[in-house]
C-alpha positions in Angstrom: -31.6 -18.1 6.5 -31.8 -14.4 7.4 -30.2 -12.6 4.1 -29.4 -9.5 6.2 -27.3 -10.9 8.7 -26.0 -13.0 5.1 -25.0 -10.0 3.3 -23.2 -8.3 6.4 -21.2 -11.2 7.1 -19.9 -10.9 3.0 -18.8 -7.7 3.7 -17.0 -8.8 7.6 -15.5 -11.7 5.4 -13.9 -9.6 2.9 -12.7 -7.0 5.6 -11.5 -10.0 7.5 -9.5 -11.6 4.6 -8.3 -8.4 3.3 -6.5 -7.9 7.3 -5.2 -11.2 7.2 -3.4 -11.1 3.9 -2.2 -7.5 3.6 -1.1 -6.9 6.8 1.6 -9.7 6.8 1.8 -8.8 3.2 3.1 -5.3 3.5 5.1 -6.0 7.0 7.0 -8.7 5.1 6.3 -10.1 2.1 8.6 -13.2 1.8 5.6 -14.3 4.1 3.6 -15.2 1.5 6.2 -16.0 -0.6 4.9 -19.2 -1.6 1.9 -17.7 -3.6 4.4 -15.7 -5.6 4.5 -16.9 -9.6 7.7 -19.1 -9.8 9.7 -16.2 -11.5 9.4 -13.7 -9.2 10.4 -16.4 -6.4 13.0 -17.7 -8.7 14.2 -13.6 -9.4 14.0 -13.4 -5.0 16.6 -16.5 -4.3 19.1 -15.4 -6.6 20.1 -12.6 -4.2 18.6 -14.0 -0.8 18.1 -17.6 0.7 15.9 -19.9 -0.5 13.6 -21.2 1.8 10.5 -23.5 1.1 8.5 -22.6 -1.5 6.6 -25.9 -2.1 2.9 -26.9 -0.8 3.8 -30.2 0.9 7.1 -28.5 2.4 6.6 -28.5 6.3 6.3 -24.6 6.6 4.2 -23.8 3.6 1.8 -26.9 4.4 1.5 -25.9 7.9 0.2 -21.9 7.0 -2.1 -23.4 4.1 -3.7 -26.5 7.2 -4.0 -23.4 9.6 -6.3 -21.4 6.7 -8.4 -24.3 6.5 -9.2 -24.6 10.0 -9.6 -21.2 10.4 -12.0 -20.6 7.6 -13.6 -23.9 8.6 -14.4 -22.5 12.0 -14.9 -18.6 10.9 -17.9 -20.4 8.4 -19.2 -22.4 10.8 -19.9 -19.6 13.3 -21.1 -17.6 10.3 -24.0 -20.7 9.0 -24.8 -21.3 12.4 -25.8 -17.1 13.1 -27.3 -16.5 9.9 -29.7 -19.5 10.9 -28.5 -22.7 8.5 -30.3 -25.3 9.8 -28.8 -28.3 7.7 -26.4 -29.8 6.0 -27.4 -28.5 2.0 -28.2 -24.8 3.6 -24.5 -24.7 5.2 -22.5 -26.3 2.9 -24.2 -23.8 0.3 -24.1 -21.2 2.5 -20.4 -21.4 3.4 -19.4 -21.9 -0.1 -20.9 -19.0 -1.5 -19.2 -17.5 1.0 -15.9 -19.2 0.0 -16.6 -18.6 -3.8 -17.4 -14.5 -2.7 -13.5 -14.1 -1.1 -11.8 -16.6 -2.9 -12.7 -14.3 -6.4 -12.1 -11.2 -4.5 -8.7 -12.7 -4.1 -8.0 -13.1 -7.3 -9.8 -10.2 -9.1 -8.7 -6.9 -6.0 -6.5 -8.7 -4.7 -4.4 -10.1 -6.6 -4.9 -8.5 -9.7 -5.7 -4.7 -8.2 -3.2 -4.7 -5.4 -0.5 -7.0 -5.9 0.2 -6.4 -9.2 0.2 -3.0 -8.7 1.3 -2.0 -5.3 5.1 -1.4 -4.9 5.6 -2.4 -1.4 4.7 -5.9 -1.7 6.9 -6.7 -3.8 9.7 -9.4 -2.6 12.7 -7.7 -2.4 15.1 -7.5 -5.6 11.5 -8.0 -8.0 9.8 -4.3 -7.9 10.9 -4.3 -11.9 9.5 -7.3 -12.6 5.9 -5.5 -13.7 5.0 -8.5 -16.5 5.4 -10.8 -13.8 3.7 -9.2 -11.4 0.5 -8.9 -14.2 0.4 -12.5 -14.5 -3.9 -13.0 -14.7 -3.8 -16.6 -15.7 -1.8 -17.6 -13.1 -4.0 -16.0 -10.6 -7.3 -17.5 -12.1 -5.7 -20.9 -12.2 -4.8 -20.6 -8.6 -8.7 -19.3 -8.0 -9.6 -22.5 -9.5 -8.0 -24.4 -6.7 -9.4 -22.8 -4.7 -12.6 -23.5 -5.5 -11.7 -27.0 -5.2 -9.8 -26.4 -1.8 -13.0 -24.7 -0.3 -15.1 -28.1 -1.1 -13.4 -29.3 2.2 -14.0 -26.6 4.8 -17.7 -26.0 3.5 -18.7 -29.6 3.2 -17.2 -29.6 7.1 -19.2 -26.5 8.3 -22.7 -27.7 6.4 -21.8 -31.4 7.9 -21.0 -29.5 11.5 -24.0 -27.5 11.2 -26.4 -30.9 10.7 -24.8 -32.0 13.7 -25.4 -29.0 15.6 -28.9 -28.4 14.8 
């Protein structure tokens, strides 16, 4: 493993995560709507639509399947150039990766921006400040993710034994 290359691709990762989630994000954020705490979406559909909301609902299942492939295939190409070799040193390897942007998530993210930046707010909720400062509910959804990343990660260490 070449810890160079390692430690640039942390940093690509979080600039790459950050793009995909705030640019949708602040264009419209009923986008993510679905990873809103159930009293701000609750607070949203009294004045506008509702639309799916729950993970196994076709629309909301569909975004969450396309992450997984996509961060299966962006840490597979990652492993394989920093020089994994088999299936412990990607699996670990993609994980830690996994672990790195899934916190930043919660703790920049989620914490940082979204509980303070105004324009991401869904429509009809920019009062809702308590809600929006909900840390639990952001640590507990880090948690699943943790377990959620067990399946792209064991795919990219199991990909990379192939591979090599």
């Amino acid at each position: 493993m070449n810890w160079t290359i390692y430690g640039m691709e942390c940093v690509g990762a979080l600039i790459l995560f950050t793009c995909l989630i705030m640019i949708p994000l602040c264009r419209d954020p009923v986008w993510w709507i679905h990873d809103y705490p159930k009293d701000i979406q609750e607070k949203y559909f009294e004045t506008h639509e509702r639309i799916p909301t729950q993970v196994l609902s076709a629309p909301v299942f569909l975004k969450k399947a396309f992450a997984v492939l996509l961060a299966l295939a962006v840490l597979t190409a990652l492993v394989l150039a920093a020089g994994a070799k088999d299936f412990k040193t990607g699996f670990l390897y993609s994980y830690g990766l996994w672990m790195l942007v899934n916190w930043y998530d919660c703790f920049f993210l989620d914490w940082v921006l979204f509980a303070n930046v105004k324009r991401i707010r869904l429509p009809g909720t920019e009062h809702m400040d308590r809600a929006y400062h909900q840390k639990k509910y952001h640590v507990v959804r880090a948690l699943m993710g943790m377990v959620i990343g067990l399946i792209p990660c064991v795919l990219a260490g199991a990909l990379v034994a192939v591979v090599r």
